[in-house]
C-alpha positions in Angstrom: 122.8 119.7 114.5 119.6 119.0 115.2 118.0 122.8 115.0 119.8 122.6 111.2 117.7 119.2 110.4 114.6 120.5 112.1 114.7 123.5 110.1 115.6 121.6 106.5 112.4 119.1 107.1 110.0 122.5 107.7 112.1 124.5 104.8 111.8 121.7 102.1 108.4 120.7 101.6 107.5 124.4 100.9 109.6 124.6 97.4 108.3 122.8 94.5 109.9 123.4 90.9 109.9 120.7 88.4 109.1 117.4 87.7 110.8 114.5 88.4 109.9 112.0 85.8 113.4 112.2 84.5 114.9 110.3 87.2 111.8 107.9 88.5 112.0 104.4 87.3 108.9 102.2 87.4 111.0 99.1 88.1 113.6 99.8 90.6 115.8 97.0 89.2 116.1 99.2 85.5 119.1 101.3 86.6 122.0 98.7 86.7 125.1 100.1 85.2 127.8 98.1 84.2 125.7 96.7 81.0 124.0 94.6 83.1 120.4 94.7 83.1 118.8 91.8 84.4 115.2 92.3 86.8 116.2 89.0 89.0 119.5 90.8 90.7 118.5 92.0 94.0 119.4 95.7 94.5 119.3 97.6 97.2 120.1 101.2 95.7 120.7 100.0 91.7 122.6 102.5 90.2 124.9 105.5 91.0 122.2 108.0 89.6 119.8 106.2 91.7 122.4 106.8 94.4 121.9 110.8 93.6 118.7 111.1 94.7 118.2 108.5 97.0 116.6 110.3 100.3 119.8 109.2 102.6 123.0 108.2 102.7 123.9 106.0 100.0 127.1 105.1 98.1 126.8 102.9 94.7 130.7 101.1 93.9 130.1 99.6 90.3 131.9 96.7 88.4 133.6 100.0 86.7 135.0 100.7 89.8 135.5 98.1 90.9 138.0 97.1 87.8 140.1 100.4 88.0 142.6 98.4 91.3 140.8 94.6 91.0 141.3 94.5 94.8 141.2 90.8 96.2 140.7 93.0 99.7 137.0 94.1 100.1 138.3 96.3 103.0 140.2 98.3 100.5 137.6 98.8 98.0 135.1 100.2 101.5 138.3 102.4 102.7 137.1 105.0 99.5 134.0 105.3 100.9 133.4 108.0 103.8 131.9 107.1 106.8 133.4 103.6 106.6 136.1 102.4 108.9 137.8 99.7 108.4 140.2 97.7 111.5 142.8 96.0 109.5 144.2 92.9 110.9 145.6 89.9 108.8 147.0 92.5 105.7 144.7 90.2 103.4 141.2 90.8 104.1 140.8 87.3 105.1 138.3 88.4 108.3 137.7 92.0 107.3 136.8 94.2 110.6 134.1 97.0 109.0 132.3 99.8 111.2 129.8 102.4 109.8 129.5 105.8 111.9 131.6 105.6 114.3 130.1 102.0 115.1 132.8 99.8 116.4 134.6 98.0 113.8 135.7 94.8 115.3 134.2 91.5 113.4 132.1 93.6 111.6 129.2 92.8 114.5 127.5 96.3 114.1 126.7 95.9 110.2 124.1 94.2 108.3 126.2 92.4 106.1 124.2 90.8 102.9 124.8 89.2 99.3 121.7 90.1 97.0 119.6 91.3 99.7 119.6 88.0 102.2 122.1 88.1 105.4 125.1 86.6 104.5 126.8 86.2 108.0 126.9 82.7 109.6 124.6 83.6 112.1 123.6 87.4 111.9 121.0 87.0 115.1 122.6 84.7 117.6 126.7 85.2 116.4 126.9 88.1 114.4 130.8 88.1 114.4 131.8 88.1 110.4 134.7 85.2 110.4 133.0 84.5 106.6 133.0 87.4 104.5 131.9 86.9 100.4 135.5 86.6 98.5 135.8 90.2 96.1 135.9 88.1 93.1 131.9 87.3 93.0 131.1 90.9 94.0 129.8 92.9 90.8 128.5 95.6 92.3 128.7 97.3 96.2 126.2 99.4 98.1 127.0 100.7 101.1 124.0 102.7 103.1 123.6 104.2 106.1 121.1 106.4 108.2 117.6 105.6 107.3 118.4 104.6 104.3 119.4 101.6 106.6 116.2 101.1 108.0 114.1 98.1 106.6 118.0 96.3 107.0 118.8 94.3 110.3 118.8 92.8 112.8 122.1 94.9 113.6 122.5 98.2 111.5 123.0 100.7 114.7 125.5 102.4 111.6 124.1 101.1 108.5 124.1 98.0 105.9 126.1 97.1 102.9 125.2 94.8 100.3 127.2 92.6 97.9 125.5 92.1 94.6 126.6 88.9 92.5 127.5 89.0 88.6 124.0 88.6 86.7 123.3 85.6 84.8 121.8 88.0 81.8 124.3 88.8 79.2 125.8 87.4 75.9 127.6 84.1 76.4 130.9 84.4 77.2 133.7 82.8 79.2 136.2 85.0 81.4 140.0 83.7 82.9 142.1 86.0 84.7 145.8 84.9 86.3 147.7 86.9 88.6 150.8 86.3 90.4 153.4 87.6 92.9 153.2 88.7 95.8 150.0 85.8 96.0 148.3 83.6 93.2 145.1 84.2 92.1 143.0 82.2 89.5 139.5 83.0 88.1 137.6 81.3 85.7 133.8 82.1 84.8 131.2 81.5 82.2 127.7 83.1 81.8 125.3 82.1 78.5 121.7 80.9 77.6 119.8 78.7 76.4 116.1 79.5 75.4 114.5 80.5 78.8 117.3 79.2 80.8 120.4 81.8 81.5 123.5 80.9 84.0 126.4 82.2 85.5 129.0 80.0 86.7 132.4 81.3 88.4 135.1 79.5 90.7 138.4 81.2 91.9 141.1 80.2 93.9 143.5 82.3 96.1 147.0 81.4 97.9 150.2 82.9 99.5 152.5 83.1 101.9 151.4 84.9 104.7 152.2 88.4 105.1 154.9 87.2 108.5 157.0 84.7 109.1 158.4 82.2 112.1 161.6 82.2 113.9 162.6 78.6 112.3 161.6 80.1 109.0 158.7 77.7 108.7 156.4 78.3 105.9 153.0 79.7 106.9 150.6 80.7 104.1 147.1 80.5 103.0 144.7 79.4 100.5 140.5 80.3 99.9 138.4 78.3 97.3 134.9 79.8 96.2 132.9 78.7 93.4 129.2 80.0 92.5 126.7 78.6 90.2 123.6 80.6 89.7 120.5 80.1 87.3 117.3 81.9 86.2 114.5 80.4 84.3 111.7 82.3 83.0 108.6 80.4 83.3 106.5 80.4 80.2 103.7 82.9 79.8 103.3 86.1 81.0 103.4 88.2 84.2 107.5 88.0 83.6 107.7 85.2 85.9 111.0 83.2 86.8 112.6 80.8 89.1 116.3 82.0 90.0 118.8 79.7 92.2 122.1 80.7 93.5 124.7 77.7 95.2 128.2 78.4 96.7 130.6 76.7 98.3 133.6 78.2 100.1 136.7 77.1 102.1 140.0 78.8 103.9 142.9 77.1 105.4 145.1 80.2 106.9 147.9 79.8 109.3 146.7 82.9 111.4 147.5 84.1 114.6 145.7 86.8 117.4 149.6 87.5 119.0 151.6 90.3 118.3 154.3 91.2 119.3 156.4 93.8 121.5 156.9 97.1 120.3 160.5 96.9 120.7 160.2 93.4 118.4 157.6 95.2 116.0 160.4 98.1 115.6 162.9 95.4 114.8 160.7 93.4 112.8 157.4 94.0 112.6 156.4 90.7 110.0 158.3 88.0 112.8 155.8 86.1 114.7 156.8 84.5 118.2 157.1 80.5 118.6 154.2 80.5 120.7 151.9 81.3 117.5 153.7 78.4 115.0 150.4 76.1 115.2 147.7 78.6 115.1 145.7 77.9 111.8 141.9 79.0 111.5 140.3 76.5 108.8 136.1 76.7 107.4 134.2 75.8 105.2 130.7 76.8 104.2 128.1 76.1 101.5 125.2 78.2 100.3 122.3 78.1 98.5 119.4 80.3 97.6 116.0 79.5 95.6 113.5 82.6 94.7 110.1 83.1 93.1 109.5 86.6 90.9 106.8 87.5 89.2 105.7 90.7 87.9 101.3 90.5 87.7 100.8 93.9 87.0 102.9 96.5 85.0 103.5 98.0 88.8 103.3 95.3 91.1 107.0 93.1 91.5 107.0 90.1 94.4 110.0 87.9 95.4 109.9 85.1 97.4 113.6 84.0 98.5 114.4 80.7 100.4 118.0 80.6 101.5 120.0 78.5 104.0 123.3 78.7 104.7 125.7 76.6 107.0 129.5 76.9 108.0 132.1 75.1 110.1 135.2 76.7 111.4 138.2 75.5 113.8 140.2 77.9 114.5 143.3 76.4 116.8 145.5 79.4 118.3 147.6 80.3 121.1 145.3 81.2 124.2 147.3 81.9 127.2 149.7 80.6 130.1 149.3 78.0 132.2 149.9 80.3 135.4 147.1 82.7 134.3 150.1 85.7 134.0 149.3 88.7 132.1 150.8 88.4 129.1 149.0 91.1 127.3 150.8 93.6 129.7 154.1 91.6 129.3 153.2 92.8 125.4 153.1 95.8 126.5 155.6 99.1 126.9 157.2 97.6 130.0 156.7 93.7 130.3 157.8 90.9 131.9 161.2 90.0 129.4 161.3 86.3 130.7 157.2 86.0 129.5 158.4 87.0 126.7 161.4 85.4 125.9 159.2 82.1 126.7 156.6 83.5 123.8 159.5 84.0 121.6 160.8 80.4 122.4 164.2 82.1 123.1 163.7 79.7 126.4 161.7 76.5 127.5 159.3 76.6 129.8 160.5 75.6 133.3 158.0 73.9 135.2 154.1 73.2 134.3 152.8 77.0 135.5 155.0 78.2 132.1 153.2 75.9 129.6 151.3 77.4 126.8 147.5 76.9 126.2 146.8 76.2 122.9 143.3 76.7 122.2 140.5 75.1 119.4 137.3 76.7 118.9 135.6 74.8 117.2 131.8 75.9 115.8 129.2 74.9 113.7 126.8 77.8 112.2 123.5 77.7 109.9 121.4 80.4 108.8 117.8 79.9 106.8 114.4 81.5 106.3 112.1 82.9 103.9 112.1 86.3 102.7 109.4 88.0 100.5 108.8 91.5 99.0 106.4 93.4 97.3 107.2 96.6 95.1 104.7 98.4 93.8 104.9 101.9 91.8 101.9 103.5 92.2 100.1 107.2 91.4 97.6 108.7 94.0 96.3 112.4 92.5 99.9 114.8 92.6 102.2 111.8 94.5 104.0 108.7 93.2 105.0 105.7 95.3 107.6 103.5 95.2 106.3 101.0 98.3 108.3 98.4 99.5 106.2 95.8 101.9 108.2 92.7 103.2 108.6 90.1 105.6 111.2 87.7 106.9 111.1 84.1 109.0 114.8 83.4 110.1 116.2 81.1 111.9 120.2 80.8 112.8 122.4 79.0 115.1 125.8 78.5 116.7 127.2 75.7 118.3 130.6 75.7 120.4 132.8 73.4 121.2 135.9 74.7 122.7 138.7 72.4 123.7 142.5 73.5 125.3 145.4 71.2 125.7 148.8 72.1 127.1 151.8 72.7 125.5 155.4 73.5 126.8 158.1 75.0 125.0 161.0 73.2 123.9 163.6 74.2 121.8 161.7 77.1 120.4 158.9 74.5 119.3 155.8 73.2 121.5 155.7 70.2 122.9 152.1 68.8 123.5 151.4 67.2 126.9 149.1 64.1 126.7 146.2 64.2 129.2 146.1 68.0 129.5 143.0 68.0 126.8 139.8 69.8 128.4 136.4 71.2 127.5 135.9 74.6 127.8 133.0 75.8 126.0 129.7 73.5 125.0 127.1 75.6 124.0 124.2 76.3 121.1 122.5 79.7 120.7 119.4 79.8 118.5 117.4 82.5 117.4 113.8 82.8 115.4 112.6 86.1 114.5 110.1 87.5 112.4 110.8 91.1 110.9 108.3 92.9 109.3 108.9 96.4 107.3 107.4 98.5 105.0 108.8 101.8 103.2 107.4 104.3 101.1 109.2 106.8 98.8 106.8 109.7 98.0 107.8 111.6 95.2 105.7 115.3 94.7 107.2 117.9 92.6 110.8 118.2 93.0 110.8 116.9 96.6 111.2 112.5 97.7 110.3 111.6 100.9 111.1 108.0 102.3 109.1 107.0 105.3 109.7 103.5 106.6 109.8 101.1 109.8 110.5 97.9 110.6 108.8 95.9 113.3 110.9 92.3 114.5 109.9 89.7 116.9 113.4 87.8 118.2 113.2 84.9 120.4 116.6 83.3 121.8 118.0 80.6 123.6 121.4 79.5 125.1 121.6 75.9 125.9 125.0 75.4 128.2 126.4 72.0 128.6 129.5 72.4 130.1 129.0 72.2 134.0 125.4 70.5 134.0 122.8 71.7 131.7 121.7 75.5 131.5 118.9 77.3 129.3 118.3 80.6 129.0 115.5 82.3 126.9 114.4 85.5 126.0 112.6 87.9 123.5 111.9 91.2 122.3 110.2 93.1 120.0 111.9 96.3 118.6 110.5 98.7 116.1 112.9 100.7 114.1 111.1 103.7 112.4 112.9 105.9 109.6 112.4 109.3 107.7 114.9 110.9 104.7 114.3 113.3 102.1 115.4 114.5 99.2 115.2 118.0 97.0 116.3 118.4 94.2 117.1 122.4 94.0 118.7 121.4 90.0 118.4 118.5 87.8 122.3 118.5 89.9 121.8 119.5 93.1 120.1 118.1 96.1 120.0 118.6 99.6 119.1 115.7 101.9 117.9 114.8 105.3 117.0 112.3 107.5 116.2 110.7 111.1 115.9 107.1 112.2 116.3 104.9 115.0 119.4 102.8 115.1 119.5 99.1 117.1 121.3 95.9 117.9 119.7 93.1 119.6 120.7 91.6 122.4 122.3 88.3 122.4 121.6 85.1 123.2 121.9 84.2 127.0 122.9 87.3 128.6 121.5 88.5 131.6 118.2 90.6 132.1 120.4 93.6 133.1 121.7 93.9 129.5 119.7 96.7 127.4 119.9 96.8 123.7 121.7 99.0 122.3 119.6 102.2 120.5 120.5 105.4 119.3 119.2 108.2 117.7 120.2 108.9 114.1 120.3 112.5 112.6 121.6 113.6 109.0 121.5 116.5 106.8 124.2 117.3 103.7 124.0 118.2 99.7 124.9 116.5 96.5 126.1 117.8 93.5 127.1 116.0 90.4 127.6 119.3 87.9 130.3 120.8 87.1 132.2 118.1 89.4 130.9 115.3 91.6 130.6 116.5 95.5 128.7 115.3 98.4 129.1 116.6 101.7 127.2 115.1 104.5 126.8 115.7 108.5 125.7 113.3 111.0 124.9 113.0 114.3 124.1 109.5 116.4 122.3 110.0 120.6 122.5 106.8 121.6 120.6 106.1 124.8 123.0 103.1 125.4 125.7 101.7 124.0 126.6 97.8 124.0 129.7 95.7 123.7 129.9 92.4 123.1 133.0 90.1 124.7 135.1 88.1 121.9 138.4 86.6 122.1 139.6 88.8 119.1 139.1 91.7 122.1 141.4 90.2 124.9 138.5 87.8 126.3 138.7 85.3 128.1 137.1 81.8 126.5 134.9 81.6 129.5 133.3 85.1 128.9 133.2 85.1 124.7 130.1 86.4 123.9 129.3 88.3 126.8 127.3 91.3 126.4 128.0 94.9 128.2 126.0 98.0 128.9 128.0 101.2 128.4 125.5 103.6 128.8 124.8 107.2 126.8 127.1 108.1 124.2 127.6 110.5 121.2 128.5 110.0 117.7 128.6 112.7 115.1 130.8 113.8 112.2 131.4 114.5 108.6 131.6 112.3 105.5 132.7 114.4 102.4 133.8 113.4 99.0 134.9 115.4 96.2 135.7 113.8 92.3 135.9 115.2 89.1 137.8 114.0 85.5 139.4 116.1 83.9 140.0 116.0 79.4 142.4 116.7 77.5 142.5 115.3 73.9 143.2 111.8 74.2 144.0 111.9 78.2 142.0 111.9 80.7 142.6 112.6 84.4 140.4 111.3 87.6 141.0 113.2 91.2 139.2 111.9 93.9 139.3 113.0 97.6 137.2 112.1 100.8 137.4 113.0 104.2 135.6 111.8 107.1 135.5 113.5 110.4 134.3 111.6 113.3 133.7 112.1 117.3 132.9 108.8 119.1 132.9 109.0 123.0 130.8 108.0 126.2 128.9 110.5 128.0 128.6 108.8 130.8 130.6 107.3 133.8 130.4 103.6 133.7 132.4 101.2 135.1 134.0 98.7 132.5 134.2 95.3 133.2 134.3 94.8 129.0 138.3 94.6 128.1 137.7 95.6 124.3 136.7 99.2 126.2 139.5 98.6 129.0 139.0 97.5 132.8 138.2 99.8 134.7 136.4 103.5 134.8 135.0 105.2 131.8 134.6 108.4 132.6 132.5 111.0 130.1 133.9 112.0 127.1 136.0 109.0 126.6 136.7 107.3 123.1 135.5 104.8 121.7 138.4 102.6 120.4 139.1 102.1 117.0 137.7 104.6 115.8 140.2 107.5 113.7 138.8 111.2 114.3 140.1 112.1 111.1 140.4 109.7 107.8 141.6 111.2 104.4 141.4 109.3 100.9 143.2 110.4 97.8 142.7 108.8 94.0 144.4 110.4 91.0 145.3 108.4 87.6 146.2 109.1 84.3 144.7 107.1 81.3 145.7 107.4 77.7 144.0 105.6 75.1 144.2 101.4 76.2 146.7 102.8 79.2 145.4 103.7 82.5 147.7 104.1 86.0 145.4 105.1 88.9 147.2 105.7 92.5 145.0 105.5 95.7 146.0 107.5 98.8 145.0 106.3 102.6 145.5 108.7 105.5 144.4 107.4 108.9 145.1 109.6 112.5 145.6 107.9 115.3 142.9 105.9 117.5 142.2 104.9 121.2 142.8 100.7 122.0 140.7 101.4 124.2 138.1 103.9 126.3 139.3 103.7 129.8 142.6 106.0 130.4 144.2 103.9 132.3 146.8 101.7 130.9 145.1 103.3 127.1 147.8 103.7 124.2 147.6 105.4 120.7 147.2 103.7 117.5 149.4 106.1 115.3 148.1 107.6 112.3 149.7 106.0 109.4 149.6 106.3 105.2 149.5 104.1 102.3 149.4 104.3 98.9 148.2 101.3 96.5 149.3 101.9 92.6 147.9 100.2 89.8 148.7 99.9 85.7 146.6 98.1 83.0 146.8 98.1 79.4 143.8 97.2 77.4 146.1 95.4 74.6 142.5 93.8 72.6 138.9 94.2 72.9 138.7 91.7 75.5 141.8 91.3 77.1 143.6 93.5 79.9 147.0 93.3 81.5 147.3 94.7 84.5 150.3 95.3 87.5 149.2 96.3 91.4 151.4 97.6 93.5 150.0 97.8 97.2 151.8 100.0 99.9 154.3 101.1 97.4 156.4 103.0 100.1 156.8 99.5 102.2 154.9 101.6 104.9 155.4 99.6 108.1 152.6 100.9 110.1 150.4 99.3 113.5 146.7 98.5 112.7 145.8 96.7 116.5 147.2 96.0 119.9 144.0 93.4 120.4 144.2 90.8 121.5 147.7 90.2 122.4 151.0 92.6 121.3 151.5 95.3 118.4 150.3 94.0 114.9 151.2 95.7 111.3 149.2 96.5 108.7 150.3 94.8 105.0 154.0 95.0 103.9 154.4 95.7 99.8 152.8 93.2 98.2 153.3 93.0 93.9 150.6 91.3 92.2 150.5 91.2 87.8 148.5 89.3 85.8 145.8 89.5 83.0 142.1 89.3 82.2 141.0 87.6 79.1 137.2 87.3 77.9 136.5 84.8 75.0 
């Protein structure tokens, strides 16, 4: 791999053909497709021609797109793209689990997750679990990116970034409703116009259900999320295209969710029937947002943006823990477990004497997130070479407070009991983070060849403040600097080969222990585009890491007293091929889209390490290991047929089996598992659309997770129909 890369970066710069004035844009924000063109949306890639040539991995999903399934679950829209994997868990995409390269998946930890360019995650530095994810309805466009495409993005993008961009406030004034219903309800209403200098866009939505499972007593366990957005842009008077642009949104979930499977006898029976033990589990947050930025254009090549933002979240998420006696219930789970544990789970029994009472569990956390992010974007010629030069900084600030609480509960009648008295503290602490990160990137655009050079330089200072037995503070800090290089040549106007190295990081956390390294890798890449006579991209990449880090969570079989612990794992390898293929095909008044992607991934240790981290297993990793949850091979399929105001579009997932975990003993196999997602629309006016979805058509019962506790499914058929109506 590397020879091939070494040999492209020598080979490339030597060829020089044409001009590329065709595809350079002197304001990056020009390209927006959808028919939205409005300079204050942040972009991080723009367009999917922008996509083309961009000098590393990128992938562009527009509002187009987008429309074609009008997925409520972001994790289905990502599926499409290769190099993504995606750890299902609740069948809804309430806490979508997202890994880029091979980089674990689990709470999305080892992403930089963002909405219009600012870090959307409740804490990103000192919690950088994603239990808030943006709902689908406010995402116009997506851009995923990885390799050192990724490299101005952090703190965590050891596999890449993705960004969420908003509806625009530009655009004629209109007012949009759409209604579904079925399987779950969902309600949109939004309304964009403006007035003089003044534009808005204001949306709210609402989403509920029944939960994808049910109780033994049949009790009703559902959900509902509420997310409204109001966003504003006024251009100042004058010139120098100046404007003040301010985003607010407020968001809240009440879901009855649980972390407990089931047997796999039980999930052969019924996969969808939750135990006893899980009837009071319910995770509820809420979290309000609010942006306020500063652009101004001075010169015909000089853009700045100045972005304030703070965000802050509360969650409570009350679930089943463990038992009383401390017994291993994750083995009683498990092929060959203890039937009485689980009869007592199932509440097919009462608990006998205190050492059989449940612990029911509250974690209860406040988060914010603020800071001030500004960046300069200037176009500029020097003799044969063109620049587009990003320079930016960023002041954050974030923090996480826990308070964690347990109270017994026995089992009575197949319904628990609560026990006064038995109420303790389990978990009092606040982690805060400051750091400053610095970056600057340069595309350099000669001939027919785009070079990207970039690096970012941050400067993270933490603290853990423990109040649970005495007082305890821990600080540290580090600086890290995260250098890229990609490049682009364009052999045809459609045609280009691409390249690229860069350094991949995650911090480490608040209060760990000196031993703990970050973790760091070395990122290699090299693959083609072409978008003539049919769309194909094929790209190979390759990840060295010089250690690999996992982080303790609950959601991973922890324990509450070691959430958030962080673990060395040593050396490791991660390399593989993301490929997609798509191409429509006319004739007369039908069309026909075919879209297919493969992604083909290795992900093991290459060194012996002893785990004492049970999202990779206890016990001894030995080399060549896997890392869990993550599919070695991962097929998606898209076909459709559209006639006239008609369309029906069919989407193929194919998933092989996965490791729960790395060390071999007591390991088990995720199978590999299909599912195919159907949907119909038909355009019946200008500005109205009916539409019918149909996921998991087959009623594919299929296991996503073993983790925390038992065998969990994937989404049963759901049925969803509705319609879209602009006025």
């Amino acid at each position: 791999m590397r020879p091939v890369i070494a040999c492209l970066l020598i080979l490339l710069p030597s060829a020089f053909a044409q001009n590329l004035e065709s595809k350079v844009s002197t304001n990056p924000q020009e390209e927006v497709s959808g028919g939205e063109e409005d300079p204050n949306t942040i972009y991080v890639i723009g367009s999917k021609e922008k996509a083309f040539y961009a000098p590393g991995s990128a992938h562009f999903i527009d509002k187009k797109e987008l429309e074609v399934f009008n997925y409520t679950d972001v994790t289905r829209v990502l599926d499409k793209v290769p190099g993504v994997y995606i750890q299902e868990e609740d069948g809804l995409g309430l806490r979508p689990n997202i890994g880029l390269r091979g980089a674990h998946p689990h709470r999305s930890k080892k992403v930089t997750l963002m909405e219009d360019g600012i870090l959307i995650g409740p804490a990103p530095y000192s919690a950088p679990a994603a239990y808030y994810f943006p709902a689908t309805s406010r995402v116009n466009n997506l851009e995923v990116f990885k390799g050192p495409s990724s490299t101005q993005y952090g703190p965590n993008s050891i596999g890449g970034a993705i960004n969420m961009v908003t509806s625009s406030v530009s655009g004629k004034k209109e007012t949009e409703v759409e209604i579904s219903s079925g399987s779950f309800t969902n309600l949109l209403i939004s309304n964009r116009g403006q007035s003089d200098n003044l534009s808005w866009f204001i949306q709210a939505g609402r989403k509920q259900g029944d939960l994808l499972k049910e109780l033994p007593n049949g009790e009703e366990i559902g959900f509902e999320q509420n997310d409204a957005m109001i966003k504003f842009s006024y251009n100042l008077p004058g010139g120098h295209s100046q404007s003040i642009n301010t985003k607010i949104s407020i968001a809240s979930e009440v879901s009855d969710e649980t972390y407990l499977g089931v047997t796999p006898t039980d999930f052969n029976r019924d996969a969808f029937k939750r135990y006893a033990a899980s009837a009071d589990d319910t995770m509820e947050w809420d979290r309000i947002g609010a942006t306020l930025s500063y652009n101004l254009s001075p010169l015909k090549w000089l853009q700045l943006s100045n972005t304030f933002y703070h965000h802050q979240m509360n969650r409570n998420w009350t679930k089943f823990n463990e038992l009383a006696s401390g017994a291993d219930f994750r083995s009683a789970l498990g092929e060959r477990g203890e039937q009485s544990l689980v009869d007592l789970l199932r509440g097919s029994r009462d608990s006998l004497n205190s050492n059989e009472n449940l612990i029911i569990g509250t974690n209860d956390r406040k988060y914010y997130s603020q800071g001030i992010q500004t960046k300069a974007h200037l176009s500029l010629e020097t003799g044969s070479l063109y620049h587009e030069l990003d320079i930016g900084l960023r002041l954050h600030r974030d923090q996480v407070q826990r308070n964690h609480s347990e109270i017994q509960a026995s089992m009575t009648g197949g319904e628990l009991s609560y026990l006064e008295g038995t109420n303790i503290l389990t978990n009092r602490n606040e982690d805060t983070s400051n750091a400053l990160a610095v970056f600057a990137e340069d595309e350099i655009i000669t001939g027919n060849l785009s070079t990207k050079i970039g690096a970012r330089v941050e400067h993270v200072k933490t603290k853990r403040n423990t109040r649970v037995l005495g007082q305890e503070l821990i600080e540290n800090s580090d600086t890290i600097f995260v250098p890229g290089v990609g490049v682009n040549y364009s052999v045809t106007d459609s045609f280009v080969l691409l390249a690229g190295i860069n350094k991949g990081f995650t911090l480490v956390g608040p209060g760990q222990s000196n031993a703990i390294e970050p973790e760091e890798a070395t990122n290699y890449e090299v693959g083609f585009r072409l978008k003539a006579p049919l769309s194909l991209e094929a790209v190979a990449f390759y990840s060295d890491y010089r250690n690999i880090k996992g982080t303790c969570s609950f959601s991973a079989g922890c324990s509450d007293a070691e959430i958030d612990r962080e673990f060395n794992g040593g050396r490791a390898e991660i390399y593989g091929l993301e490929s997609m293929a798509s191409h429509t095909f006319d004739a007369g008044s039908f069309s026909f889209p075919v879209r297919l992607g493969y992604t083909f991934t290795v992900a093991r240790f290459k060194e012996e390490n002893s785990s004492d981290n049970p999202e990779w297993g206890l016990g001894l990793i030995q080399v060549n290991d896997p890392m869990p949850y993550v599919p070695q091979n991962q097929i998606t399929f898209g076909s459709g047929v559209h006639y006239k105001k008609f369309a029906m579009d069919l989407n193929f997932l194919w998933k092989g089996q996965m490791a729960d975990q790395a060390v071999a003993l007591n390991r088990s196999l995720i199978p590999s598992y299909g599912v195919i997602d159907t949907a119909f629309s038909y355009q019946y006016s200008r500005k109205g659309k009916a539409f019918l979805r149909v996921n998991n058509i087959l009623n594919n019962t299929y296991l996503v997770s073993l983790r925390p506790f038992g065998a969990r499914p994937g989404a049963p058929r759901t049925i969803v129909a509705g319609f879209n109506q602009r006025f």
